[in-house]
C-alpha positions, 0 to 999 in steps of 0.5 A: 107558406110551408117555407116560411114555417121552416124559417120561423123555426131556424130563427128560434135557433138564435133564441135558445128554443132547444138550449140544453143547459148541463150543470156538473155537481162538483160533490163533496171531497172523498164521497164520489157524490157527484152528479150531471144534470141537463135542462132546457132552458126553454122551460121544464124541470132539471132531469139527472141523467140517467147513466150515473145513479149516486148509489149503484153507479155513481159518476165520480170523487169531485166532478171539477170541469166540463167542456164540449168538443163538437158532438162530445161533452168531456167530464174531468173528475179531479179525484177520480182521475178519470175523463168521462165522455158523453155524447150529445147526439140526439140526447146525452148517452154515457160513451167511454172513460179515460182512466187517468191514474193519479194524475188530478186533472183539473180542465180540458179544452181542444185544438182539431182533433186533440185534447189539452188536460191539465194535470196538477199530480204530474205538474204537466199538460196531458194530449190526448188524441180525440180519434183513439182516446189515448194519451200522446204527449206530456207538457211538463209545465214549472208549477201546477196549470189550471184553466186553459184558453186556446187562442189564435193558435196558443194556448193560454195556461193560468198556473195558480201554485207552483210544484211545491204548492206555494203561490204562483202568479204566472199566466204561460202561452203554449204555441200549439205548432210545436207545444213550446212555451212562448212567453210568460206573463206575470199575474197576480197571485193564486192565477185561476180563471180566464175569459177572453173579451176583445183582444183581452185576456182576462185572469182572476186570482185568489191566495191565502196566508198562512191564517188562511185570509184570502186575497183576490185580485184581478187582471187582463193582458193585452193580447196584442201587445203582451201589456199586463193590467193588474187590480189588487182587491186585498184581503178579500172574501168578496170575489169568486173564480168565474168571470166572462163576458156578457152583453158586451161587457167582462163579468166577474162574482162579487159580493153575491152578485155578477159586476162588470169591470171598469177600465181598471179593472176594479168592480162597477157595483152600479151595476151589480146583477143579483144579491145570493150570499151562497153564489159559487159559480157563474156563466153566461150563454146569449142573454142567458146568465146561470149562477150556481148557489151552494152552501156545499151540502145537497140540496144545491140549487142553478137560477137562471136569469135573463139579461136584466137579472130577472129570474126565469128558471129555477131549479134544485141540484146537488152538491156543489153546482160549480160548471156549466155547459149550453148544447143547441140541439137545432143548430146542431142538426142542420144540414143544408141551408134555408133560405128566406125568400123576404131577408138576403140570402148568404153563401161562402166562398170556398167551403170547404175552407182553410182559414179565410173564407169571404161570406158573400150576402144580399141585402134586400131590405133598407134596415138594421140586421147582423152577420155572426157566426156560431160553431155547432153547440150553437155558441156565438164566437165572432159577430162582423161590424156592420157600417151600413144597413144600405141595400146590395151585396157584401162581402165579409172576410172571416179568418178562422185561424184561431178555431179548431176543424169542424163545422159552424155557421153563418148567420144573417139576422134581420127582423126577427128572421134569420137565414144560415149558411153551413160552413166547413173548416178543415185545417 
């Protein structure tokens, strides 16, 4: 009995039970009003954390990104110039700042145990060494880089003007070997946020003319072949900057709401998930979906929502809720694996590995289930295909060579049940 309480509580795992949901405030320009905020989504207010306080220690001018790396949570405060760290394990503690005069950093992402800074002042790509927080190298890129997706050993860089702030409309891949720009891809204008879905990477882009009338439009390049689609919205105040996937699908803001887009890129309004006419920001975690709703002055307010748009959490922020992050506090504290007696069991080989390991399972009931992986904020990143639900042993291959080091895991699920395998990548 005391075994099966053990894996009713790794089954939750999947289900967001311990999900911290991280919302930065960007803050309005030139008054350092930005502010962090954490919640669970399993229920319960929106807590401040505690080591930034607006009056007496306040985090910073114009809270831009954020992104987890392993056990660490990295701030990028454009205006501040300055990289906040905060740890996660265990709770969310204030660990170091990275002074970073001048340079306007917009986004940071990871590859092992270096950091990749987008830096507008410096028209470059800062690295920064993870182990001693110190700048190691400069990228300097033609025009001004933006949001960075690291890709099968790439780094993809949306870069929306060019050093004399006019448009660009270029998208570049970084091969991270050597940090040499590889190939450039033509977007359309004003390149800002991306989302890898499929084989696909796709770019929305926004510009203005002189009377400062927007323009939106999206794109998507195939990865595989280096093939651009582009959809062109016109003139537009429609469209925002987040798009990602969710249940299988590309989301993009439109209209106040969330659309999926068709094969031309174009929005699918059928199918259009809300109406905010104040909707700034946008994520997806699972079955999660997080919008950011801000008139750009304090109060702000996140709502959370579950895959068929009802709302299951609202909760009042600050100024300018624009990036979200989601920590699970269980799956990152496993240690060994847990075996259900009554679903297959699973195991790797080898592990430690580098990059292909083969995940051997047994499957001893005659129904549906599924094999995933996750890394350790608990983020689903590959789900195998399943042929056959038949009964017996199996063997997947999964080749990490696009993930940094560090720990995942593999999941089996079936039933409502779930056992894990720890998995350990060292490159």
């Amino acid at each position: 009995m005391k075994i099966m309480i053990i894996c009713f509580a790794l089954s939750s795992i999947i289900c967001g039970q311990n999900l911290k949901l991280f919302t930065l405030c960007e803050g309005n320009f030139g008054s350092a009003n930005s502010s962090l905020w954490s919640s669970s989504l399993n229920g319960g207010n929106m807590h401040d954390i505690i080591h930034w306080d607006e009056n007496s220690n306040p985090l910073g001018d114009i809270g831009q990104s954020m992104s987890i790396h392993e056990t660490k949570l990295y701030l990028v405060m454009n205006n501040s110039h300055t990289i906040e760290v905060m740890n996660l394990a265990g709770g969310a503690y204030y660990e170091s700042t990275l002074q970073l005069p001048n340079s306007s950093p917009r986004y940071i992402t990871f590859n092992e145990d270096k950091g990749y800074i987008s830096s507008w002042n410096f028209n470059a790509i800062l690295i920064l060494n993870l182990n001693n927080m110190e700048i190691v190298d400069t990228i300097e890129i033609d025009g001004k880089p933006e949001q960075m997706i690291n890709y099968e050993n790439h780094l993809y860089i949306s870069v929306p003007n060019k050093s004399d702030w006019t448009t660009n409309d270029k998208v570049l891949k970084m091969r991270l070997n050597d940090n040499v720009i590889v190939e450039t891809f033509t977007v359309e204008p004003g390149a800002s946020m991306m989302a890898i879905h499929g084989s696909s990477l796709f770019v929305t882009s926004s510009s203005y003319d002189d009377m400062w009338n927007k323009y939106s439009g999206t794109s998507s390049i195939d990865l595989s072949s280096g093939e651009v689609l582009r959809y062109n919205a016109g003139q537009t105040t429609s469209y925002g900057s987040d798009i990602f996937t969710f249940q299988n699908k590309i989301y993009q803001i439109f209209d106040g709401g969330l659309v999926p887009l068709n094969e031309d890129l174009s929005p699918n309004i059928s199918q259009k998930i809300g109406a905010y006419p104040s909707l700034y920001s946008a994520d997806s975690y699972e079955e999660f979906l997080v919008l950011g709703i801000s008139d750009y002055v304090a109060p702000d307010t996140v709502i959370v929502l579950d895959n068929e748009g009802v709302v299951l959490e609202e909760f009042i922020v600050s100024a300018i809720p624009g990036s979200f992050e989601f920590y699970n506090y269980d799956l990152a504290s496993i240690e060994e694996q847990k075996i259900i007696p009554d679903i297959a069991s699973i195991y790797n080989y080898p592990n430690p590995f580098n990059p292909t390991t083969t995940i051997q399972f047994k499957n001893v009931l005659n129904s549906p289930y599924r094999v995933f992986i996750c890394d350790i904020n608990g983020r689903k990143i590959k789900e195998f295909d399943i042929d056959s639900y038949q009964v017996g042993q199996k063997n997947i291959t999964w080749n990490a060579h696009g993930n940094s080091s560090g720990v995942y895991f593999a999941v089996f699920e079936q039933l409502g049940n779930s056992n894990i395998r720890k998995l350990s990548l060292i490159k």
